[in-house]
C-alpha positions, 0 to 999 in steps of 0.5 A: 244517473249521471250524463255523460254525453258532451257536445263537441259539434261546434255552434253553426257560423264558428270556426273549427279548430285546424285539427277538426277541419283536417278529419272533415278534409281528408282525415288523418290517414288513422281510419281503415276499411275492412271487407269479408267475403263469404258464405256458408262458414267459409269468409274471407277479409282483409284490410285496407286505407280504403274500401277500394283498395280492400276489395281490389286485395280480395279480387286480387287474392281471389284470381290468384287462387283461381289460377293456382288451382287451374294450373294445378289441375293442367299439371295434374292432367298431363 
């Protein structure tokens, strides 16, 4: 069976290419976070450049729901 695993970590005390320092830096903006919310069979989930801003989008969606509903339910009741 052939090995097919190689060793990209660099030897402690050499220096790194620009390229590695720039993802351990900050990376290159090509990650993304993805949150779901949820139970019993009904979830929710987006994404997003970080997890902060996945879950601010599902906050953000979840008072928006909220709010249609309780203003459909004044309208309702009038």
């Amino acid at each position: 069976m052939e090995d097919n695993t190689k060793d990209t970590n660099p030897t402690p005390g050499t220096q790194i290419s620009a390229e590695q320092a720039g993802e351990v830096g900050g990376g290159d903006g090509s990650c993304s976070s993805t949150v779901t919310v949820g139970g019993g069979g009904v979830s929710v989930g987006t994404t997003a450049p970080t997890p902060g801003q996945a879950m601010t989008a599902i906050y953000d969606g979840a008072v928006e729901t909220v709010s249609h509903i309780i203003e459909t339910v004044a309208h309702a009741a009038k």
